[in-house]
matplotlib code that plots the C-alpha trace (Angstrom):
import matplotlib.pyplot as plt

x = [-4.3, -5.6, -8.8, -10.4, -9.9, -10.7, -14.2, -14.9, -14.0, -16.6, -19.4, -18.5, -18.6, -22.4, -23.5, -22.9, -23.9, -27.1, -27.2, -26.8, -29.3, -31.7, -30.5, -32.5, -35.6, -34.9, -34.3, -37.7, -39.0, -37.2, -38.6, -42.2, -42.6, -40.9, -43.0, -46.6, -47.3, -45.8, -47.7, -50.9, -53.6, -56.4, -59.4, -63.1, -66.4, -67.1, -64.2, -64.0, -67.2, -65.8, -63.0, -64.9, -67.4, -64.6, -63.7, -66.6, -67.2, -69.4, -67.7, -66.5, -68.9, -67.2, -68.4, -66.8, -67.1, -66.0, -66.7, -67.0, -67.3, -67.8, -67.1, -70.1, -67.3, -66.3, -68.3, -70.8, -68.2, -67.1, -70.0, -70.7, -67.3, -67.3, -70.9, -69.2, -66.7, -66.3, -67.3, -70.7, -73.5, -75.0, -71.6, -70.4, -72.0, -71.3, -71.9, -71.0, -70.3, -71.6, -71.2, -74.8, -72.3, -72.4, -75.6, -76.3, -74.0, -75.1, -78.4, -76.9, -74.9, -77.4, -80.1, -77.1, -76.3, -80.3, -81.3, -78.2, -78.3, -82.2, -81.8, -78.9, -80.8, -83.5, -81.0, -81.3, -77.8, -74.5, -72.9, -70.0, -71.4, -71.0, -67.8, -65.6, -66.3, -70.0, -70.1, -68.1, -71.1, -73.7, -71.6, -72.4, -75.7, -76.8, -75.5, -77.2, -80.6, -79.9, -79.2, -82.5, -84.5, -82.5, -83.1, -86.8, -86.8, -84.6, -87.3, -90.9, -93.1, -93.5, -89.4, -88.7, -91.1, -89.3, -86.1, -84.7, -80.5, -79.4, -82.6, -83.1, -79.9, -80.3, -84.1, -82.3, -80.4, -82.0, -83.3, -80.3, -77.5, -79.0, -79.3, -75.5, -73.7, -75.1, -74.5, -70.6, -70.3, -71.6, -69.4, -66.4, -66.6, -67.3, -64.2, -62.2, -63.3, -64.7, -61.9, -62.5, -60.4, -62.8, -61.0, -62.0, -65.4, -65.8, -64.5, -67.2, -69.9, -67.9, -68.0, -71.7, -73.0, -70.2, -72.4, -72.4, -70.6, -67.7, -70.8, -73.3, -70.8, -70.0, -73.9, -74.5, -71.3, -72.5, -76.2, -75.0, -72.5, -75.5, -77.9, -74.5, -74.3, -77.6, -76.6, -73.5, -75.1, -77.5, -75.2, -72.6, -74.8, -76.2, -72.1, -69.9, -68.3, -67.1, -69.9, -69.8, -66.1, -66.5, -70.0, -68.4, -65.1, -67.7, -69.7, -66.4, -65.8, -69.4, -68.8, -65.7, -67.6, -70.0, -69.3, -73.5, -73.8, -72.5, -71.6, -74.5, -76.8, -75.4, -75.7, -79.5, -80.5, -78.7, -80.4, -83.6, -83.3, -81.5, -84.6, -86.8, -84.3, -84.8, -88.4, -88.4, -86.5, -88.2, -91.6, -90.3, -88.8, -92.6, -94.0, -92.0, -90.5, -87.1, -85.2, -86.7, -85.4, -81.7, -82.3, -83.0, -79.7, -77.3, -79.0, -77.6, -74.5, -73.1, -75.3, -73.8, -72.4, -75.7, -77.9, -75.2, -75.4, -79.2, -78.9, -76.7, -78.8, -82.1, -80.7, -79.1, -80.9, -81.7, -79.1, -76.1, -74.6, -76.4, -75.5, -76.4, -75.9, -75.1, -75.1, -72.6, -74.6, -73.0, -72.2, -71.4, -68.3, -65.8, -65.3, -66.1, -69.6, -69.7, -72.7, -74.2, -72.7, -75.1, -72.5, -70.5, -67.7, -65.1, -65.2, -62.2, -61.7, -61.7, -64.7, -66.7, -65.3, -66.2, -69.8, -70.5, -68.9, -72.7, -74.1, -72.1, -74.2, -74.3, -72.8, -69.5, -66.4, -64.3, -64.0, -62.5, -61.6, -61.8, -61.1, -64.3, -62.5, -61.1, -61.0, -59.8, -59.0, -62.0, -60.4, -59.5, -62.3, -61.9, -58.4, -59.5, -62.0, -59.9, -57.4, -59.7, -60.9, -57.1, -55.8, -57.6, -55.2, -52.1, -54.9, -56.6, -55.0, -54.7, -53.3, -52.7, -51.2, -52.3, -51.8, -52.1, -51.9, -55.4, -56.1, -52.4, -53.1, -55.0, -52.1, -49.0, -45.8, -44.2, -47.5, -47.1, -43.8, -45.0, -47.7, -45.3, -43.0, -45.0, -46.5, -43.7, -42.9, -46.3, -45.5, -41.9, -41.1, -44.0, -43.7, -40.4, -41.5, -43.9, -40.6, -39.7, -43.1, -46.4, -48.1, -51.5, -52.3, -56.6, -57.1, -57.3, -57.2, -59.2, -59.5, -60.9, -64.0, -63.3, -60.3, -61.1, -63.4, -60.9, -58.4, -61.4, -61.7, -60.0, -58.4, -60.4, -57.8, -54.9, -54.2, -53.0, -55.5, -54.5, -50.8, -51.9, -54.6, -51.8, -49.0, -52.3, -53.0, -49.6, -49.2, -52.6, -53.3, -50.2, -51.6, -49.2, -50.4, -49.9, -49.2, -52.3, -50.9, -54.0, -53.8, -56.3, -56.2, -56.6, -56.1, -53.3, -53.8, -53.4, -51.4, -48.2, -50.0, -52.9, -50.2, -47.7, -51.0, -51.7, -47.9, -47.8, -51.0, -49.4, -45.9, -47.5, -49.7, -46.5, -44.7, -47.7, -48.0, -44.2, -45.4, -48.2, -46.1, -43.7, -46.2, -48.0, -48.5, -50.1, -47.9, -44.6, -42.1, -39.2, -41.5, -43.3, -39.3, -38.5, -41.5, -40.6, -37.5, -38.9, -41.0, -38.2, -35.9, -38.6, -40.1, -37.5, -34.2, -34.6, -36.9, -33.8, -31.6, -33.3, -33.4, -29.5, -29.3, -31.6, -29.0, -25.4, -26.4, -27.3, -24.2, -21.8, -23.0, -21.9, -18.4, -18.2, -19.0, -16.6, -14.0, -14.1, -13.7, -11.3, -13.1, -9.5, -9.0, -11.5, -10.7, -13.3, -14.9, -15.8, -17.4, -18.9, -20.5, -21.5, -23.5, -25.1, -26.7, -29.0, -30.1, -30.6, -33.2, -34.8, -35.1, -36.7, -39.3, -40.3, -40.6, -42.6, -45.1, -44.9, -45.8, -48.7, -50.5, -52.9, -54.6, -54.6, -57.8, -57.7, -60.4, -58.4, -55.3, -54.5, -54.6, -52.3, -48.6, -47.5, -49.8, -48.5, -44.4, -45.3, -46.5, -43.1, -41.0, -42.8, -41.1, -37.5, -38.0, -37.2, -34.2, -36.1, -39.5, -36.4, -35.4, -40.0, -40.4, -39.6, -39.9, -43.4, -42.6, -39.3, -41.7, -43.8, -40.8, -39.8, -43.1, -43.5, -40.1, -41.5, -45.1, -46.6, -47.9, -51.1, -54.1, -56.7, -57.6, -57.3, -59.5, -57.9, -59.2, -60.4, -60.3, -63.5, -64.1, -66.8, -68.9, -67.6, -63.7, -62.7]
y = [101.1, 98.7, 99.1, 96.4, 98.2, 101.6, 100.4, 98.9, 102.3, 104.0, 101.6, 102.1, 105.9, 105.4, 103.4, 106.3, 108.6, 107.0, 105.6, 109.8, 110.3, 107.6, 109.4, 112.7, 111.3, 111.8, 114.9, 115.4, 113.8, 116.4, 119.0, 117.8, 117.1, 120.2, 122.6, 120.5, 117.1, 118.3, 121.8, 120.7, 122.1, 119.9, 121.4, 121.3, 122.1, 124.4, 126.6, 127.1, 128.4, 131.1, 131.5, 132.6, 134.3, 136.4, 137.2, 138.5, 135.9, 133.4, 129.9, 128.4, 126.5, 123.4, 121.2, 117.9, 116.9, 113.0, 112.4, 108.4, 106.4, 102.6, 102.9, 100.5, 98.8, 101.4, 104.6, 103.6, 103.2, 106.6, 108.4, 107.1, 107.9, 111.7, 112.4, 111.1, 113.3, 116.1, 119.6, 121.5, 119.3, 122.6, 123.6, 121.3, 119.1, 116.3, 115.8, 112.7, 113.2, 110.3, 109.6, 109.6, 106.9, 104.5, 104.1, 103.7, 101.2, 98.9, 98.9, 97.7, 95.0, 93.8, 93.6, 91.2, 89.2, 88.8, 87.3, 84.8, 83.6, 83.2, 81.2, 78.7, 78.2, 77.2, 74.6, 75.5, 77.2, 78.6, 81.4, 81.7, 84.1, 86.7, 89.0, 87.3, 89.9, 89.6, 85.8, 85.5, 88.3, 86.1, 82.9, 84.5, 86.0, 82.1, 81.4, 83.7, 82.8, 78.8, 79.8, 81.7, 78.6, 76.3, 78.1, 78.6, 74.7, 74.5, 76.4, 75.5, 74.3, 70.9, 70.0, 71.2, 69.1, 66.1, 67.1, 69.2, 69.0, 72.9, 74.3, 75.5, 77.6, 79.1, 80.1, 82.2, 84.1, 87.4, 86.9, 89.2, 87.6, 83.9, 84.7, 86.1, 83.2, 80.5, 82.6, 83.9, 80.4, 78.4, 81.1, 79.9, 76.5, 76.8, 79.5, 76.3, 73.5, 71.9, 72.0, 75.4, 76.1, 75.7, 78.6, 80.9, 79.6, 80.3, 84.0, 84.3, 83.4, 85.6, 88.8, 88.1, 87.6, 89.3, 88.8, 85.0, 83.7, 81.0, 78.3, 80.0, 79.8, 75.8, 75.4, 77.9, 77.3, 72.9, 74.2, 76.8, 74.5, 71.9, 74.0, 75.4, 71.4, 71.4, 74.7, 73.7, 70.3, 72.1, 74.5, 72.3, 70.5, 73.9, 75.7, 73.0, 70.0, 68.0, 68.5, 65.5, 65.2, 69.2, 67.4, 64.6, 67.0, 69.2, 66.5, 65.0, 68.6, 69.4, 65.6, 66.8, 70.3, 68.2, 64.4, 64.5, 65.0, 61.8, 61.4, 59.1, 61.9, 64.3, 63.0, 61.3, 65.2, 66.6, 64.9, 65.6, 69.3, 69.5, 68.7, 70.4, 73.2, 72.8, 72.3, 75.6, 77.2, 75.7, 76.6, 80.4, 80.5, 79.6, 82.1, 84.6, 85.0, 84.6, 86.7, 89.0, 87.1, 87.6, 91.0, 91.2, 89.3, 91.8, 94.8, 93.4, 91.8, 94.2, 97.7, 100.9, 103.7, 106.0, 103.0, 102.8, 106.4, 106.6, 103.5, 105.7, 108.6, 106.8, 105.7, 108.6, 110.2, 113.8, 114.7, 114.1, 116.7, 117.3, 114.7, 115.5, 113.0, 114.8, 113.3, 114.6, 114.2, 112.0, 114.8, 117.6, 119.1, 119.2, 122.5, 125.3, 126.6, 124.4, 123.0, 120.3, 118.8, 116.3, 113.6, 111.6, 113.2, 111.5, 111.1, 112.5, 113.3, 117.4, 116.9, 115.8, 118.0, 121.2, 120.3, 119.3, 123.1, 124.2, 122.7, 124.0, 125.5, 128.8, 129.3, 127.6, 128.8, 126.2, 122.9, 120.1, 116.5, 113.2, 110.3, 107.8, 105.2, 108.1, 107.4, 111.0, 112.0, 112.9, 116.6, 117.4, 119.4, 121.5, 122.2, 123.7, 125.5, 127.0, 128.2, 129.5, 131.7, 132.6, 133.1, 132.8, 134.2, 131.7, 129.0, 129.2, 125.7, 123.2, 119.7, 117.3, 113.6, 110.7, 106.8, 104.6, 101.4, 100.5, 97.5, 96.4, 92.6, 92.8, 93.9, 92.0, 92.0, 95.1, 96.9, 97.1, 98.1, 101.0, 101.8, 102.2, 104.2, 106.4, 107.0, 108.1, 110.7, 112.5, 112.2, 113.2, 114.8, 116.4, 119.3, 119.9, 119.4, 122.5, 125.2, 124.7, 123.6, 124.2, 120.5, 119.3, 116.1, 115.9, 114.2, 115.2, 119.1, 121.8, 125.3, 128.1, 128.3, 131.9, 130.8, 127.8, 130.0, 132.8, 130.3, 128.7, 125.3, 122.0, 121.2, 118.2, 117.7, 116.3, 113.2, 115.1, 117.7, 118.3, 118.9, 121.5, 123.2, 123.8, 125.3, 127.4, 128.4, 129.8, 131.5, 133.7, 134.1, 133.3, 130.5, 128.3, 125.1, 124.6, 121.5, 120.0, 117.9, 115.4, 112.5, 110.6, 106.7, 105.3, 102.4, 101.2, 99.4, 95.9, 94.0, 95.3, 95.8, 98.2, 100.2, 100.5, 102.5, 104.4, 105.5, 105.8, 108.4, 110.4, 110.3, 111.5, 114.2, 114.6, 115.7, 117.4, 120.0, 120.9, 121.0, 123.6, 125.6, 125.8, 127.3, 129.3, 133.3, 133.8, 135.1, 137.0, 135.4, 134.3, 133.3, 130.5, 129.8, 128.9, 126.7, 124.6, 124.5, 122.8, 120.7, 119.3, 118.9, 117.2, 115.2, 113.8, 114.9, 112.8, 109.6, 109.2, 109.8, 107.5, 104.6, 104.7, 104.1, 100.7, 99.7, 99.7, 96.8, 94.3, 95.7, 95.4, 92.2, 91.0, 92.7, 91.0, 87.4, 87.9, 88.9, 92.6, 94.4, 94.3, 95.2, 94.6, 98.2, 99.5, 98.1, 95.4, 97.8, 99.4, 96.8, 95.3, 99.2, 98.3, 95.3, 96.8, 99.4, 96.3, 95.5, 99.2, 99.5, 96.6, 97.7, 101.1, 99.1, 96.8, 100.0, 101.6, 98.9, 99.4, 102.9, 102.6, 99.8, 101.5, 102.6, 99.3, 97.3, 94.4, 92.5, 91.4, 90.4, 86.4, 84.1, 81.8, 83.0, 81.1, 83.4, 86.5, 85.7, 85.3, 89.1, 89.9, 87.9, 89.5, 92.8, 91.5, 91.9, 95.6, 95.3, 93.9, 96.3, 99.4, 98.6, 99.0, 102.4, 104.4, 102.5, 103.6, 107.5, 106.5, 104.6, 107.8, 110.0, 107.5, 107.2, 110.6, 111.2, 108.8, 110.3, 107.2, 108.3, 108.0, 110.4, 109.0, 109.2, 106.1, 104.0, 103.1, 99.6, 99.5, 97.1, 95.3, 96.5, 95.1, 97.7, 97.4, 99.1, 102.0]
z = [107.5, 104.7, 102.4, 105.3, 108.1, 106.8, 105.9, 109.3, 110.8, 108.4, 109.2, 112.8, 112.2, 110.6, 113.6, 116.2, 114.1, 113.8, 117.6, 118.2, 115.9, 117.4, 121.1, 120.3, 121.3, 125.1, 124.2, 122.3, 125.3, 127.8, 125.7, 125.2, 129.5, 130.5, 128.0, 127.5, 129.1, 132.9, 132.4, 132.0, 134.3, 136.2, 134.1, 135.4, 133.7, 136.4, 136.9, 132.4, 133.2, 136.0, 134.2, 131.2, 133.8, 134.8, 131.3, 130.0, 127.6, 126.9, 127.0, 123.8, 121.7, 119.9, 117.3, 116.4, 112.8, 112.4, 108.2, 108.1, 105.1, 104.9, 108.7, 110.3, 112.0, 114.7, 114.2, 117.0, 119.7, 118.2, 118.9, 122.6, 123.4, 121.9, 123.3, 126.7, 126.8, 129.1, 128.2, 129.3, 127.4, 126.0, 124.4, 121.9, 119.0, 117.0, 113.6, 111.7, 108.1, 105.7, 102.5, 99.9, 97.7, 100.5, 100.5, 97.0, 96.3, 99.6, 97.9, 94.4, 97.0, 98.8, 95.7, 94.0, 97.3, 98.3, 94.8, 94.5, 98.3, 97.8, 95.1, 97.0, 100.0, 97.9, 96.4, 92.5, 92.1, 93.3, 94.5, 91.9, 90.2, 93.0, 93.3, 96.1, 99.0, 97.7, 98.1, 101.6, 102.5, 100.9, 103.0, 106.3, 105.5, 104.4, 107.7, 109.7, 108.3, 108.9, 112.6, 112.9, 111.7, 114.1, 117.0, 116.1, 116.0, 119.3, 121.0, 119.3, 122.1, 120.7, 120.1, 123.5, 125.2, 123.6, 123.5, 126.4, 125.2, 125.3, 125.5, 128.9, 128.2, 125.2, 126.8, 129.2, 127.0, 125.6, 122.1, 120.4, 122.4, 121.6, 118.2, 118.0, 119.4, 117.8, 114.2, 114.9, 116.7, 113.3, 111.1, 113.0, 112.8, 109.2, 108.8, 110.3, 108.4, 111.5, 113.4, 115.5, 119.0, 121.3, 123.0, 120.2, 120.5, 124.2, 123.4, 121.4, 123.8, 126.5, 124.4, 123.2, 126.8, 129.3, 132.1, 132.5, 135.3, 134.7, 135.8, 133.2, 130.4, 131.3, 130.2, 127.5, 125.3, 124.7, 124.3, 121.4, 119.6, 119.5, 117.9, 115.4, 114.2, 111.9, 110.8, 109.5, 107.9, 106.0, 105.1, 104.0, 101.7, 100.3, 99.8, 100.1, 98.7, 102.0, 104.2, 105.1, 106.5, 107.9, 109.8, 111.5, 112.5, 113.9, 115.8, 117.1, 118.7, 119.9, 121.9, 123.6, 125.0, 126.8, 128.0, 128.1, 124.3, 122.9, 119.4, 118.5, 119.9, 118.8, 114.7, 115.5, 116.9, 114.1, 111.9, 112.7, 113.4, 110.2, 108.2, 109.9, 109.0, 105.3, 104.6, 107.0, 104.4, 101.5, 103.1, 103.4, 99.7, 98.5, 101.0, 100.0, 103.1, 102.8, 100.7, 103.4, 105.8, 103.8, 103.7, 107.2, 107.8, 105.5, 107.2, 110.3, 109.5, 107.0, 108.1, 106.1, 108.2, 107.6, 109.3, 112.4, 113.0, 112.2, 115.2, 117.9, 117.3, 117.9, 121.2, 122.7, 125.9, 126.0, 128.7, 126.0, 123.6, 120.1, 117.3, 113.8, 110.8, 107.9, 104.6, 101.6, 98.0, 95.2, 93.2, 95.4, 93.8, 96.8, 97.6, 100.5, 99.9, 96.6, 94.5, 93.5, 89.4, 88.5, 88.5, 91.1, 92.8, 94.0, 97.8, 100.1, 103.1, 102.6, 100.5, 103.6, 105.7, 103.7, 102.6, 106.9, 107.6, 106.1, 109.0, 112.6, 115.2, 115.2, 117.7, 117.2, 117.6, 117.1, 115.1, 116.2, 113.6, 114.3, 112.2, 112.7, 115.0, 117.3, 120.6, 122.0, 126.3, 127.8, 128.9, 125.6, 125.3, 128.4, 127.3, 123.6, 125.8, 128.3, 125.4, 123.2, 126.2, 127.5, 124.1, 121.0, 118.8, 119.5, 119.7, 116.1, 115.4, 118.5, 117.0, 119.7, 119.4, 117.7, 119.1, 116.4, 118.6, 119.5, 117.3, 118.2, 118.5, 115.7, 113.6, 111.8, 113.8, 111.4, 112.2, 115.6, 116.0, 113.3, 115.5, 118.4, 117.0, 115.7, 118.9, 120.1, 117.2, 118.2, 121.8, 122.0, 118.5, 117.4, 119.8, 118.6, 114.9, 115.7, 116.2, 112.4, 110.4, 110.5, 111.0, 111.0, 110.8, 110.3, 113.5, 117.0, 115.9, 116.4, 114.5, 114.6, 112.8, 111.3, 109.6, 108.2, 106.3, 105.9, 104.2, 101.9, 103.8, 103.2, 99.3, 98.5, 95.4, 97.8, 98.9, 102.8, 103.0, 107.0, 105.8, 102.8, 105.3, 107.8, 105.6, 103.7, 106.6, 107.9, 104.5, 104.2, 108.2, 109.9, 112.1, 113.4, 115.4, 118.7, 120.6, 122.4, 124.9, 125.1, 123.4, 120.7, 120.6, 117.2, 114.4, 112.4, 109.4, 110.2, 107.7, 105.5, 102.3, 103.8, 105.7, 102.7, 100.6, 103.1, 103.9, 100.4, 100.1, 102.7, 101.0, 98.2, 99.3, 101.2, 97.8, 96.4, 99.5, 98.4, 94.7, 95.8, 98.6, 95.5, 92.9, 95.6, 95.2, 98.6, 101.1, 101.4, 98.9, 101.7, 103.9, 101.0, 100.4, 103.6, 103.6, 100.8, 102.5, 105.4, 103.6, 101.5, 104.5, 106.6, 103.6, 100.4, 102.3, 105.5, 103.4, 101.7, 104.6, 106.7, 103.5, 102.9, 106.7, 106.7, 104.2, 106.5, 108.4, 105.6, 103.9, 106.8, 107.1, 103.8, 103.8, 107.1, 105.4, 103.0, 104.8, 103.4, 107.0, 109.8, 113.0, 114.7, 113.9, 116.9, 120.1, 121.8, 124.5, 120.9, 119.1, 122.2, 122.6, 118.7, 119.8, 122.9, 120.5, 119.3, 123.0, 123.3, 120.5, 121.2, 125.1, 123.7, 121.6, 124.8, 127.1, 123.9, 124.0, 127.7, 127.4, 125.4, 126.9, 128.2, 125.0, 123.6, 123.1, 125.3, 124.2, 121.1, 123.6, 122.8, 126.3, 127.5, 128.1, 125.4, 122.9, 124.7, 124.7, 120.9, 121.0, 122.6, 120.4, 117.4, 118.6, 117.9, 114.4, 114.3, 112.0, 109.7, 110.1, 110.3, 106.8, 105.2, 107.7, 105.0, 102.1, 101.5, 101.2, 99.1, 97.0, 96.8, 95.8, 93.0, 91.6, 91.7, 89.2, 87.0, 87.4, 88.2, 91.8, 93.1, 92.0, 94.0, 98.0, 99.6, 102.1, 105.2, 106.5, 109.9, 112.4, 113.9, 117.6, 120.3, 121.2, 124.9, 123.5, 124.7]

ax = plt.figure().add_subplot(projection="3d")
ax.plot(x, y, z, "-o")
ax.set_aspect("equal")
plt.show()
């Protein structure tokens, strides 16, 4: 046998090994049915109360704590959907943990973005001066003020007696709604140059006003498009250099939405409308009116988390669970039962968590965490009820599974197959990951409230705070989590770059956990050694593992090119059982996304088949996406050996959702 043919047998021998490897997860998924997801019991408010009736014991007060900063985007849907969920109303809270920060530096924003934009609309400067996410703020904000003083010209008494185009329509929209369209409608055109897809556009009007009917929209979506033209003349000539070619491009598509709007119309109405516009603004700017008006406009475009929350708790009815809105000071110092510094503090997660522990009910028993765009099953409760009541000393840590796919159209094509498969991990794996180490993972988990005080809280100093609280946990109490088989829907980060930092915080923390574990005096010696153990094993010894194994394709590949292997040396039912292994992973992936449709938000889905084959096609690149899965906690463990890792906690971005996701 020559040098060739011995090093086709070894690659052959690494693709098994790997296809046997990649062949567990029916296994995990045998295991995880047959011991949680096939056992789980059909739970009602009314027989957790008999059952605790029976018991003797009151039943188990829970609160939620959800800490949210720089969330505006999905906190609200949040809080309707935790308030909604189903428990006795009298028996669980939520509280939404803010951040004082926030707030202080939305006021510093919007005093910068208010004086600038004032001074553009007025026409006597620009907006280079602004921070880029400051001036595409100030952008939409101009925007959104234009619209207002279109529409108000749209439906004066005197320009609708004269001139009837669109008006009828936009009257019989509710002023919110109206207002919406037209604004999201002009920010798209603008956000294409004039060349918008009118598809897009009528998505816009469909999700502002769900309730029109088919005939409804066919009259709506021309009338807002020709009150969106003068907006985006005057704007053009207040922001931008070819407002006149981004005009006519917008004119030419208004024309083709209604065959009753001509072109010469169109521009004459446009005109007309658009001058009014501007001595409407100029006539505020002397008034003093509109850097109010601006003001107005951020507060509604860009609201801080504290002012959503402050929103959903104005609105919710009295028959609906308690919801308090706690705020964490600038310079609280982090820790459980800690005090105020007289300086900022850096924000974490376990920072927020420990300073809203100050303010549970009472009564509580239990805690449960969600991350702020949480979308957990509505039994979940019942089921951290019911074991709290049948066992509360095997239940002082519940963590159930986490599906990161929710925004999944919304993501990059690695993304989703990321989201997928991790999915999977917590459905199948994470039971089985549960006999050898004591995971938590800081969302959809509950604990009992004694010990998060017996244990001294969350560490706000690492970057995984769940993972150190469960292994701190196990050492001083002995509390080991148990599986909680209801699921939470969640968030991924949606392009490459946000999902490699936060991969990389956790592959961090990651490494710190086994830093601390390592130095740690609490607990009996072999147990903290056996730890460690774990940690390394299920941390550095399977990143690298799994990274040397992305690399035997691309390097098969190349011997293969240059003639370096003989696969003559395996017989063709073998290599032909090689190739199927590709269909086969590519089969699982389709059946994952499958799987987990249901928990995906549908109101981001593209239309058209075309758009949608494209969604499947973007699947197939999972030989590429298996090679980046671990690269991020590789990274970490590099960096770390230099001592170049990360010291600071890091945002995850969030996706936009309409307020109608679930």
């Amino acid at each position: 046998m020559d040098n060739a043919q011995t090093l086709y047998i070894v690659t052959f021998a690494v693709y098994l090994i790997f296809f046997l490897l990649f062949a567990r997860f029916f296994v995990w998924k045998s295991y995880s049915d047959k011991k949680y997801w096939n056992r789980r019991l059909c739970l009602q408010s009314s027989t957790l109360r008999e059952t605790a009736s029976r018991l003797g014991k009151n039943l188990p007060f829970i609160s939620i704590l959800v800490p949210a900063r720089n969330e505006s985007l999905v906190i609200e849907n949040t809080i309707s959907h935790l308030l909604s969920l189903n428990y006795p109303k009298d028996s669980f809270e939520v509280l939404v943990v803010t951040d004082e920060k926030e707030t202080i530096a939305s006021q510093q924003e919007r005093e910068a973005i208010a004086g600038v934009a004032s001074i553009v609309m007025a026409g006597r400067g620009d907006l280079s001066c602004l921070e880029p996410e400051q001036e595409r703020m100030a952008r939409s904000v101009i925007v959104s003020c234009l619209s207002d003083f279109a529409l108000r010209e749209y439906l004066s008494k005197g320009f609708r007696k004269d001139y009837l185009i669109g008006v009828p329509e936009l009257c019989s929209l509710p002023a919110l709604e109206r207002r919406l369209a037209v604004r999201d409608i002009s920010l798209a055109i603008i956000g294409s140059r004039g060349a918008p897809s009118a598809k897009a556009l009528r998505g816009i009007v469909r999700r502002t006003c769900p309730w029109l009917s088919p005939v409804d929209m066919e009259r709506v979506y021309p009338a807002c498009l020709a009150v969106a033209v003068p907006v985006i003349a005057v704007y053009a000539n207040l922001c931008e250099n070819s407002s006149p070619r981004v005009l006519r491009k917008t004119i030419e598509h208004v024309a083709l939405a209604n065959h009753d709007l001509t072109k010469d119309i169109i521009g004459r109405m446009t005109g007309f409308v658009a001058g009014k516009v501007v001595s409407s603004v100029q006539e505020a700017h002397v008034a003093g009116q509109l850097e109010k008006d601006i003001r107005r406009a951020l507060e509604e475009m860009y609201p801080t988390t504290q002012e959503v929350v402050d929103y959903a708790s104005s609105r919710r009815s009295q028959d609906l669970p308690a919801l308090k809105h706690i705020v964490v000071p600038f310079d609280f110092d982090g820790k459980l039962g800690g005090k105020r510094t007289g300086v900022s503090v850096q924000s974490t997660k376990g920072r927020a968590l420990n300073w809203g522990l100050k303010f549970l009910d009472s009564r509580a028993e239990v805690c449960g965490f969600y991350d702020a765009e949480s979308r957990p099953h509505r039994d979940v409760l019942l089921y951290a009820g019911y074991r709290r009541l049948m066992d509360p000393v095997n239940s002082r840590v519940l963590q159930g599974p986490v599906f990161q796919v929710r925004n999944f159209y919304q993501m990059t094509p690695f993304c989703r197959i990321a989201s997928l498969y991790q999915a999977i991990a917590h459905d199948w794996y994470l039971p089985w990951l549960f006999q050898s180490l004591p995971f938590v993972g800081g969302t959809n988990v509950f604990v009992e409230r004694n010990l998060l005080y017996e244990v001294g809280g969350w560490d706000c100093r690492v970057l995984t705070e769940d993972l150190e609280f469960g292994t701190r946990a196990y050492l001083m109490q002995g509390a080991w989590p148990e599986y909680l088989p209801y699921s939470s829907s969640e968030q991924t980060p949606p392009s490459f770059g946000a999902f490699f930092r936060q991969r990389l915080r956790w592959g961090t923390g990651h490494l710190q956990v086994v830093d601390k574990v390592g130095c740690s005096n609490i607990g009996e010696p072999e147990k903290t050694r056996l730890l460690k153990r774990r940690l390394i094993i299920k941390g550095q010894v399977e990143w690298v593992g799994y990274q040397i194994a992305t690399l035997v394709p691309p390097c098969a590949m190349l011997l293969h090119y240059n003639n370096s292997i003989d696969p003559t040396v395996i017989p063709p039912a073998g290599r032909w059982m090689l190739s199927g292994f590709s269909v086969v992973y590519l089969g699982f992936t389709l059946y994952a996304f499958r799987r987990y449709s249901p928990y995906l938000d549908n109101s981001a889905r593209p239309e058209g088949k075309g758009a949608r084959l494209l969604v499947y096609l973007g699947l197939l690149i999972l030989p590429l996406a298996a090679f980046i899965f671990p690269f991020p906690y590789t990274t970490a463990l590099v960096l770390k050996i230099m001592g170049k890792e990360p010291k600071t906690w890091v945002k995850t971005p969030r996706t936009e959702e309409t307020r109608t996701a679930s």
